[in-house]
C-alpha positions in Angstrom: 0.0 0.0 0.0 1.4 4.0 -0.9 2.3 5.5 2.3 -0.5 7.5 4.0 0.6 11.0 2.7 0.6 9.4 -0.9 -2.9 8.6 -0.1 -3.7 11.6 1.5 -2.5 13.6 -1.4 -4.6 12.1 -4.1 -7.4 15.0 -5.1 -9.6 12.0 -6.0 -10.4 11.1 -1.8 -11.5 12.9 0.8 -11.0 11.1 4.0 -13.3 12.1 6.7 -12.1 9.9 9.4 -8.5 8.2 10.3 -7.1 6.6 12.9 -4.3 4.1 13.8 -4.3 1.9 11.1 -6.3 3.3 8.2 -9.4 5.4 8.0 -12.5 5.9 6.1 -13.8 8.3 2.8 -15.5 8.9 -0.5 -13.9 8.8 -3.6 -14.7 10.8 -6.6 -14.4 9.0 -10.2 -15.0 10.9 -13.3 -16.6 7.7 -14.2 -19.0 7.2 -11.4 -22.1 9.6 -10.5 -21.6 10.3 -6.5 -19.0 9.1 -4.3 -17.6 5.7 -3.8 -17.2 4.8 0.2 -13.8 3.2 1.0 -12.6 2.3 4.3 -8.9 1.4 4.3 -6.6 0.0 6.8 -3.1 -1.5 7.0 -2.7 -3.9 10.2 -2.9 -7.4 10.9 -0.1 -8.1 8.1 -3.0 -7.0 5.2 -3.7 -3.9 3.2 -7.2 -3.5 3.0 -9.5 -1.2 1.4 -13.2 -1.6 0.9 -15.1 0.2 -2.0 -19.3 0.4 -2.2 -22.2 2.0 -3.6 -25.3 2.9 -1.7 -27.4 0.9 -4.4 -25.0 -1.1 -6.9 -21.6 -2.9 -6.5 -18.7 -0.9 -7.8 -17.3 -2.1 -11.4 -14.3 -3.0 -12.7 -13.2 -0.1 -13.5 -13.9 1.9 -10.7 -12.4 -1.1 -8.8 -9.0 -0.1 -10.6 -9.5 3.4 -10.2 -9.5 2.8 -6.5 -6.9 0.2 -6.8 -4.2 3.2 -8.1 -5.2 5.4 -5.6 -4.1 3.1 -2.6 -1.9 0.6 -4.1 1.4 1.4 -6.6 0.9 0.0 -10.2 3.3 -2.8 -9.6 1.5 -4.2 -6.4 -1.0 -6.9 -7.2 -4.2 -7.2 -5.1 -6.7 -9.9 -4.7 -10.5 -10.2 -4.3 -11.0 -12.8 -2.7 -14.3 -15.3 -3.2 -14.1 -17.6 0.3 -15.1 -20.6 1.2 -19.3 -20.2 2.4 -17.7 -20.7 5.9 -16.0 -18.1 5.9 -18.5 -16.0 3.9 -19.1 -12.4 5.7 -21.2 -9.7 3.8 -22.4 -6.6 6.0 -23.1 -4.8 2.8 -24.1 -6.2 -0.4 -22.6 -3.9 -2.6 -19.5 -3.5 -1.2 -15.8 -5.2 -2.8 -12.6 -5.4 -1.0 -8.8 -5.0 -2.4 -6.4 -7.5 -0.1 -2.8 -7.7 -0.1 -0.6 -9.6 2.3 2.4 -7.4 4.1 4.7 -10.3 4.5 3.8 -12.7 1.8 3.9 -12.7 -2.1 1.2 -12.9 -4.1 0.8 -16.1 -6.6 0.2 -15.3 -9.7 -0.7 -17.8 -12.8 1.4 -17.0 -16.2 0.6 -14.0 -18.0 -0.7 -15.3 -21.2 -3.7 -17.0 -18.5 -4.7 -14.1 -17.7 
């Protein structure tokens, strides 16, 4: 994840709220009518940030959009799709980008993806 002043610096988010280990705002796409909320953190050994709509789930490319403003263009992130045990949704239009601190990321060949 950029370093918080990075973050803080892009005139695409206006963070209303931040404390230890990340904080919450809205960002503002020129693709997207109204604000996407993100909340964003940085402890546990994860990056984190979580992107939603009031009334539809963000797309892919507002997913990227929001992906450059927290993450440099070299870092990969994952959404994840867990097990149904593990399953938690406390808001059905929200996404989430992940990226282990301490860990690399797998990733299959290029020419799979």
């Amino acid at each position: 994840m950029k370093p918080i002043d990075e973050i803080r610096s892009n005139g695409r988010l206006q963070i209303v709220k931040e404390g230890i280990d990340g904080g919450m705002g809205y960002v503002y796409l020129p693709i997207t009518k109204g604000p996407l909320a993100v909340v964003f953190s940085w402890g546990g050994g994860w990056d984190h940030v979580s992107v939603s709509h009031r009334n539809r789930a963000p797309t892919w490319d507002e997913m990227c959009m929001v992906k450059d403003i927290f993450f440099d263009e070299e870092e990969c992130v994952i959404q994840y799709h867990p097990s149904k045990s593990h399953y938690v949704n406390n808001h059905p239009y929200c996404l989430h980008l992940w990226r282990p601190q301490n860990h690399g990321i797998i990733m299959p060949p290029k020419v799979f993806v």
